[in-house]
ZAPALUM-580229 format. One record per residue (C-alpha): residue number from 1; z, x negated, y negated. Coordinates in Angstrom, 3 decimals, decimal comma. Last residue first. Layout:
N
[mikol NUM [Z X Y]]
...
end
This chain:
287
[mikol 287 [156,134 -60,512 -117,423]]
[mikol 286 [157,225 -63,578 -119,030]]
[mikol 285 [160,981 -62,758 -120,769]]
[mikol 284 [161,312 -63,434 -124,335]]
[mikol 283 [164,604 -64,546 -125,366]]
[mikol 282 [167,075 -62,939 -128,187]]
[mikol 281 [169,097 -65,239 -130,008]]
[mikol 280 [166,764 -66,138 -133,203]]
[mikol 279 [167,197 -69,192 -135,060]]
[mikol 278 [168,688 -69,056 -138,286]]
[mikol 277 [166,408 -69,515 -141,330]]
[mikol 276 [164,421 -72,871 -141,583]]
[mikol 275 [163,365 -73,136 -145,636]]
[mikol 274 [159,705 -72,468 -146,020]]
[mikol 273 [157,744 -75,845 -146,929]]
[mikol 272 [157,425 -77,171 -150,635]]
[mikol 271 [153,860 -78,310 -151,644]]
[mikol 270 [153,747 -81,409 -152,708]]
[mikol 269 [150,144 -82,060 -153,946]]
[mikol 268 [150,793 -81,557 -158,145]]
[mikol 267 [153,727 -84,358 -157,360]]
[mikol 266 [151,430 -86,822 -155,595]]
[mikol 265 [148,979 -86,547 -158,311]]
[mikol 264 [151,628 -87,272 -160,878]]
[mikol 263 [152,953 -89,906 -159,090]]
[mikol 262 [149,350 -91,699 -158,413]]
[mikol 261 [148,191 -91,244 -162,182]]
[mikol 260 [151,718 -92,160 -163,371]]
[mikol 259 [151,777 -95,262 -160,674]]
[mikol 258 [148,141 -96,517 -161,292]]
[mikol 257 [148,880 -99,490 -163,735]]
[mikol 256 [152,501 -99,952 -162,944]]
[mikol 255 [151,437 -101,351 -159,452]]
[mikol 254 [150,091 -100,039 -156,292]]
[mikol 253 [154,203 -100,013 -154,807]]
[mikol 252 [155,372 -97,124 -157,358]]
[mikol 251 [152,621 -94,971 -155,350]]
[mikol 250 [154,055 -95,542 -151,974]]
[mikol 249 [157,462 -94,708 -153,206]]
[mikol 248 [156,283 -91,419 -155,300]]
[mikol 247 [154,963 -90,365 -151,644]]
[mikol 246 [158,331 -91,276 -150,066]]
[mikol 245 [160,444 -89,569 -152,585]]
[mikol 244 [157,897 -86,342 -152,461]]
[mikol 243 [158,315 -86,089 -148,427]]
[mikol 242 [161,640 -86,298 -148,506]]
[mikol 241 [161,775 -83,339 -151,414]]
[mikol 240 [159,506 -81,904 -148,958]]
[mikol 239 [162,128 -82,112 -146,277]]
[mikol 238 [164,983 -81,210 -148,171]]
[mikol 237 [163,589 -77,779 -148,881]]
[mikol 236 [164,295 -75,984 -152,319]]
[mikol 235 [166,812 -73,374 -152,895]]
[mikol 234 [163,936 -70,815 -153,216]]
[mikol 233 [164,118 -70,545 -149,491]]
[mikol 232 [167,974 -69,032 -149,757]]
[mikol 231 [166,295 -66,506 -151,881]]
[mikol 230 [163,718 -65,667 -149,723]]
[mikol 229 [165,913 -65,367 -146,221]]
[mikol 228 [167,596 -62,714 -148,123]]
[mikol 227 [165,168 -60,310 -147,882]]
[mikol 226 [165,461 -60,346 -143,779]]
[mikol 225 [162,989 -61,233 -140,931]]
[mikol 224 [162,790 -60,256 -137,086]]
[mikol 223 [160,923 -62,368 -134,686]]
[mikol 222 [159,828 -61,003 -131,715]]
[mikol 221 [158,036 -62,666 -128,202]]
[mikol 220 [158,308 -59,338 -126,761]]
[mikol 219 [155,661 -60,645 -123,411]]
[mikol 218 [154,783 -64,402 -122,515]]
[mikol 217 [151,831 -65,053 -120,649]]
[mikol 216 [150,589 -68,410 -119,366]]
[mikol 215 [150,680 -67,767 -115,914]]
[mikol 214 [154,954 -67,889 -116,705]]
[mikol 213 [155,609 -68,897 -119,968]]
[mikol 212 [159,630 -68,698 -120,869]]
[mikol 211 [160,202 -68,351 -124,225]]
[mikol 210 [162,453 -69,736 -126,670]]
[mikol 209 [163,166 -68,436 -130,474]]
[mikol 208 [162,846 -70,017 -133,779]]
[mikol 207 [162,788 -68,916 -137,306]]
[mikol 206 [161,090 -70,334 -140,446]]
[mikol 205 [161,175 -69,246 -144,317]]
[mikol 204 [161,151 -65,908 -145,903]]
[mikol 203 [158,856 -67,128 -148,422]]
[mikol 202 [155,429 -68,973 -146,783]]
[mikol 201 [156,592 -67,588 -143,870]]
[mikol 200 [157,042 -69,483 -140,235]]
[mikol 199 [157,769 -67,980 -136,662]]
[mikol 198 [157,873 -70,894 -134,071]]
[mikol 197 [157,938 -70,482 -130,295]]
[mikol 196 [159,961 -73,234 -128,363]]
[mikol 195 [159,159 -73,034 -125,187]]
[mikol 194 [159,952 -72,636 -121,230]]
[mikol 193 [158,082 -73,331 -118,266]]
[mikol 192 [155,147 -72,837 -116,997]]
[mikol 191 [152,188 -74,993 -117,957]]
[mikol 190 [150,209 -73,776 -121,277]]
[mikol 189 [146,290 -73,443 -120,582]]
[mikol 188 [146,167 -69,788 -121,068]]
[mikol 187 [148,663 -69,672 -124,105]]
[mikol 186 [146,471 -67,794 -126,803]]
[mikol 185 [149,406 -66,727 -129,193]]
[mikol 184 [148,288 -62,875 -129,884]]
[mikol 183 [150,106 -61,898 -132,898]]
[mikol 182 [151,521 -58,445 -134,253]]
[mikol 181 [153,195 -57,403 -137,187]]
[mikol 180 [151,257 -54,422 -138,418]]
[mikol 179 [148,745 -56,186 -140,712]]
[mikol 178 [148,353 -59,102 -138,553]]
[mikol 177 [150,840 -62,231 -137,835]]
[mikol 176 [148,939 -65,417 -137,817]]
[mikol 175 [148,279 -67,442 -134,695]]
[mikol 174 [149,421 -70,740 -132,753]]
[mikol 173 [148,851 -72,578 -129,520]]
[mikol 172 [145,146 -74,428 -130,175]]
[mikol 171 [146,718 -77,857 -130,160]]
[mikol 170 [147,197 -80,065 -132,979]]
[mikol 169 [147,873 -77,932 -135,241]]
[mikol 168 [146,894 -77,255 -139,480]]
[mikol 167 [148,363 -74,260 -141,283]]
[mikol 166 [146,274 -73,383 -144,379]]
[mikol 165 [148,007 -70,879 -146,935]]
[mikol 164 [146,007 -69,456 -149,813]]
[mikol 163 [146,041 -68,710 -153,726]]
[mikol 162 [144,422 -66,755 -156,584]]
[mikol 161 [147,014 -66,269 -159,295]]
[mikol 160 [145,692 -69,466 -161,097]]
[mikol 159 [141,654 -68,101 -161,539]]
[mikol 158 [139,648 -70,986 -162,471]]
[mikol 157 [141,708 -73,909 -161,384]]
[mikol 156 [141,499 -71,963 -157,759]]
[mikol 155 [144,583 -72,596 -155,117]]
[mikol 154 [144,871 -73,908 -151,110]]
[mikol 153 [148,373 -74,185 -150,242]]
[mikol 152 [149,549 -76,532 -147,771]]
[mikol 151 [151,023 -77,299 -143,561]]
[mikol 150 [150,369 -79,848 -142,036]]
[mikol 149 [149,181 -81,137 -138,706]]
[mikol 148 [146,640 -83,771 -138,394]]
[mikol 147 [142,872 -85,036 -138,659]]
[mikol 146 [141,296 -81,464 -140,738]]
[mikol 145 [137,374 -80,893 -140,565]]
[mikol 144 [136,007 -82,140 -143,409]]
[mikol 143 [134,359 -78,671 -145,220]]
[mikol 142 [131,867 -76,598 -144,468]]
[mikol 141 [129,952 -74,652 -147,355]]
[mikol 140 [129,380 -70,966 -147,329]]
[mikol 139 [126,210 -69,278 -145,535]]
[mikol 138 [127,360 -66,031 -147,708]]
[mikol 137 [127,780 -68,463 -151,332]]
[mikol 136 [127,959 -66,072 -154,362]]
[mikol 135 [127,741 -68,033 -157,214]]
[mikol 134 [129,297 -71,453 -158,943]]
[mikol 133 [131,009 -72,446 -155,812]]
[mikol 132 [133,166 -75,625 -157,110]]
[mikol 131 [134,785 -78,241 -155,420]]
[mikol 130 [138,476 -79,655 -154,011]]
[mikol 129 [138,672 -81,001 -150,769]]
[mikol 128 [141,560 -83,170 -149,531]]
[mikol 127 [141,326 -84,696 -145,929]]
[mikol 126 [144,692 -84,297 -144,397]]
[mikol 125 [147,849 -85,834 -145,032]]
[mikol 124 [148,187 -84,775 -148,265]]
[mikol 123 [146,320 -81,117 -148,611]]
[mikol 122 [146,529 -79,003 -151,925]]
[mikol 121 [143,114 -77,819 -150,818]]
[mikol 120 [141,333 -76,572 -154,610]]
[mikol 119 [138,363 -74,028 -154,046]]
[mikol 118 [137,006 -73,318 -157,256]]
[mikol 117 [135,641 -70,271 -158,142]]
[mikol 116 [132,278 -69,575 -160,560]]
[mikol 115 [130,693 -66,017 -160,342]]
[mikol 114 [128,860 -63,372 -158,095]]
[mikol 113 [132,023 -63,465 -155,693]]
[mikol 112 [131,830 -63,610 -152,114]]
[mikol 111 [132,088 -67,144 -152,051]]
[mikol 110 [132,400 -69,023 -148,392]]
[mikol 109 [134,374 -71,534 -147,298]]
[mikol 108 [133,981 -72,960 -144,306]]
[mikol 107 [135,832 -74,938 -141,482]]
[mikol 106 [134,890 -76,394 -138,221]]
[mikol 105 [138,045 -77,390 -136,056]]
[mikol 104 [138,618 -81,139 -134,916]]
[mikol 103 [142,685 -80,648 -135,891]]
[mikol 102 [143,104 -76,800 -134,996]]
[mikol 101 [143,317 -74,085 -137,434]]
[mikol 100 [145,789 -71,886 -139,047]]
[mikol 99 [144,785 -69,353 -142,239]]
[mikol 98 [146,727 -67,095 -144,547]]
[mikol 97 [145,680 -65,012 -147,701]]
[mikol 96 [142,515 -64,480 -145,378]]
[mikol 95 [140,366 -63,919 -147,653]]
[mikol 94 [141,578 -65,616 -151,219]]
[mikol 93 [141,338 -63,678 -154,286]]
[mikol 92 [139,198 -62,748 -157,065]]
[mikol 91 [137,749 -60,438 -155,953]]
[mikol 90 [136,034 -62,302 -152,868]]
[mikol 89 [136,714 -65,815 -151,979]]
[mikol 88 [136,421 -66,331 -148,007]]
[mikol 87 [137,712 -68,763 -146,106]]
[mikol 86 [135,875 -69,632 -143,006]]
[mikol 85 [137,019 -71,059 -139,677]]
[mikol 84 [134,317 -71,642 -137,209]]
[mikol 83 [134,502 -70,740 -133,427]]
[mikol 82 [134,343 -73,347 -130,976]]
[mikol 81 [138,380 -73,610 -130,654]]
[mikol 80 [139,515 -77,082 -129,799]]
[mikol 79 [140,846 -77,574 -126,414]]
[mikol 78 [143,925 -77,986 -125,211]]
[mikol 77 [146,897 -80,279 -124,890]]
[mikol 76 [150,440 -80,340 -125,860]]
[mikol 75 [151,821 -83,732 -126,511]]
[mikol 74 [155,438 -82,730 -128,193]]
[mikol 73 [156,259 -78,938 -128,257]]
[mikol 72 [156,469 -76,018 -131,301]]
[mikol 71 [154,613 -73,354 -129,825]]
[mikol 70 [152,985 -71,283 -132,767]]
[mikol 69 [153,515 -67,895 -135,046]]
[mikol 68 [152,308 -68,489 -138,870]]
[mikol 67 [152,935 -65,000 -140,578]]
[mikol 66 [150,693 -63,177 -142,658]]
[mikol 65 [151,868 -59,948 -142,035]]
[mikol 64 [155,147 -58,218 -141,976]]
[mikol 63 [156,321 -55,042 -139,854]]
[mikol 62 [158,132 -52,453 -141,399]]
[mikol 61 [156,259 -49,776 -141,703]]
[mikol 60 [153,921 -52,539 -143,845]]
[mikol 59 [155,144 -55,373 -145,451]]
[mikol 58 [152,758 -58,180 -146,794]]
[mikol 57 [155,225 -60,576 -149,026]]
[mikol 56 [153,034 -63,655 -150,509]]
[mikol 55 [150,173 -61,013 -150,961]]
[mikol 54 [150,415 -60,246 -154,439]]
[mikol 53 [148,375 -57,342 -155,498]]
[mikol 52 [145,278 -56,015 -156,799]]
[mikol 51 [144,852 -53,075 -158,967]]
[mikol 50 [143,360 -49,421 -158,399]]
[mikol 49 [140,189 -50,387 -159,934]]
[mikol 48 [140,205 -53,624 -158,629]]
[mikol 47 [136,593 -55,354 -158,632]]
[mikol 46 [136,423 -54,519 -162,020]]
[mikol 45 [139,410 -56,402 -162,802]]
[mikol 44 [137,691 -59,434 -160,953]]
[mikol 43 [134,488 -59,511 -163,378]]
[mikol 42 [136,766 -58,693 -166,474]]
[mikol 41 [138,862 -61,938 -166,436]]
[mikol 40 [141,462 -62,061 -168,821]]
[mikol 39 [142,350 -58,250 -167,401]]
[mikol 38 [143,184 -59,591 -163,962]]
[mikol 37 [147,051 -59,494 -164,020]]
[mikol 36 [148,460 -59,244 -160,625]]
[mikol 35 [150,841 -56,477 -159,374]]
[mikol 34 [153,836 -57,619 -157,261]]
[mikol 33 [154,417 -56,194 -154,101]]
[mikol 32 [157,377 -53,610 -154,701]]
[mikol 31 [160,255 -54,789 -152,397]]
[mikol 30 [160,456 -54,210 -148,559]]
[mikol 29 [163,691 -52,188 -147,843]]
[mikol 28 [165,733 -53,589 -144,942]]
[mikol 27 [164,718 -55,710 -142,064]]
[mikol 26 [161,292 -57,030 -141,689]]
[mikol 25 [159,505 -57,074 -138,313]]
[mikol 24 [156,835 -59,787 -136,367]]
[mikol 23 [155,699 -58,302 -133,519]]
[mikol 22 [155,135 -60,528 -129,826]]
[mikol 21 [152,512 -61,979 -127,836]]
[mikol 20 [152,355 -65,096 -125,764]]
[mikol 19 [149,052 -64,427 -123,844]]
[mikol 18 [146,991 -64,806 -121,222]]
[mikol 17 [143,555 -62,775 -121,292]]
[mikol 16 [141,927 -66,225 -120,305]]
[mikol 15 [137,889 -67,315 -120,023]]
[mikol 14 [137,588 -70,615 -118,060]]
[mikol 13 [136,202 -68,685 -114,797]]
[mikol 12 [133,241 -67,389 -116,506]]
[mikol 11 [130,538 -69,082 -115,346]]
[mikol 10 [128,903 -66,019 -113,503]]
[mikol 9 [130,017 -68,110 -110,200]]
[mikol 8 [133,134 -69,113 -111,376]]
[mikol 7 [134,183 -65,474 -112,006]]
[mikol 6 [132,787 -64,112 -108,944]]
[mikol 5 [134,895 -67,339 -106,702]]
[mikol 4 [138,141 -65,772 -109,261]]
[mikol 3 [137,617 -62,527 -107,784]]
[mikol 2 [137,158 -63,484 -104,156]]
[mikol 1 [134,132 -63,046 -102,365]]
end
């Protein structure tokens, strides 16, 4: 009997080890992650003896975390993952700093924390949650899954330096950059061929490389970051500025009566996207 006849017998034949994988790097000197000031707040401070830190900038040997990695196509298909997202408060900040899900995908947010947060989705196109969790929460509560892509920040009202990053796809091709640079892109299902792969950081920006998919594996899929690409990001971002005009547009059309409320809503929810750095040149070979 053949090995894929075993597999379909022991009903196993859907699992896939196929993978787009790759390292994300950072070039040059990483700057000093930022401290952050818990001493208004004694129950997180405690929680922090040796201080907590800003995690918008994650660099270690090298190698940068928290970074949104997915195929960037038109009508890609695939199933949405089974497994639950949760969000996590605990410290006083946001666990993990960076999330992506699927449209359809359960989501929960859970409380660590023996005190009050508030879990604030900055969302537009997507359904918006925004609710307290007065005490520690384990089972967590589930929130609307998400109906399209998007990208936006997740805050608390109680505690302003904690913050998160929800990516939103509509097919399961995508992953977040771990501690040491890596991602695993599950690309099982992909067809052969070749792709657009998508690197994106909430400060350094977005990059793009192709890839050529072959079984659905893709090997040295790497993106490589630089300092600078920050600065040029805090330029602003045509798009949301697009984005705001067109909001503030639909709200001016409800009437005078609503159109501070709905402006100044729609401003507070615009949450400007990384500026696109130069693509990469290097392509990834399948292996």
């Amino acid at each position: 009997m053949s090995a894929l006849a075993l597999a379909a017998g022991v009903g196993i034949a859907s699992v896939s080890f196929a993978d787009i994988t790759g390292t994300i790097k950072f070039e040059g000197e990483a700057p000093e992650p930022a401290q952050i000031d818990m001493s208004a707040v004694k129950e997180c401070a405690a929680q922090h003896p040796d201080g907590a830190f800003d995690e918008s900038l994650v660099v270690a040997d090298g190698k940068l975390a928290n970074v949104i990695v997915y195929v960037k196509a038109d009508n890609l298909q695939g199933d949405v993952p089974k497994e639950t997202a949760a969000l996590d408060q605990k410290g006083c900040q946001y666990h993990p700093h960076v999330m992506a899900v699927m449209v359809g995908q359960p989501i929960v947010v859970k409380n660590d924390d023996t005190f009050l947060h508030n879990v604030h989705a900055l969302s537009i196109d997507n359904p918006p949650f925004n609710f307290g969790q007065p005490t520690k929460d384990t089972k967590g509560r589930n929130v609307e899954p998400m109906k399209q892509a998007e990208f936006f920040k997740i805050k608390c009202d109680v505690h302003p330096w904690m913050g998160a990053h929800m990516a939103v796809f509509e097919h399961p091709y995508f992953a977040v950059s771990k501690e040491d640079g890596t991602f695993k892109v599950p690309a099982g299902k992909l067809p052969d061929g070749e792709y657009t792969l998508v690197a994106r950081h909430e400060k350094l920006g977005e990059k793009e490389i192709k890839v050529n998919v072959a079984g659905g594996k893709a090997e040295n899929a790497d993106f490589s970051f630089a300092p600078a690409a920050a600065k040029a990001n805090e330029a602003g971002n045509p798009e949301a500025e697009v984005k705001l005009a067109s909001l503030l547009q639909k709200a001016g059309a409800k009437g005078s009566a609503c159109c501070e409320a709905s402006k100044a809503k729609a401003i507070k929810a615009v949450v400007k996207a990384p500026a696109k750095a130069q693509p990469e040149q290097p392509q990834a070979a399948a292996k």
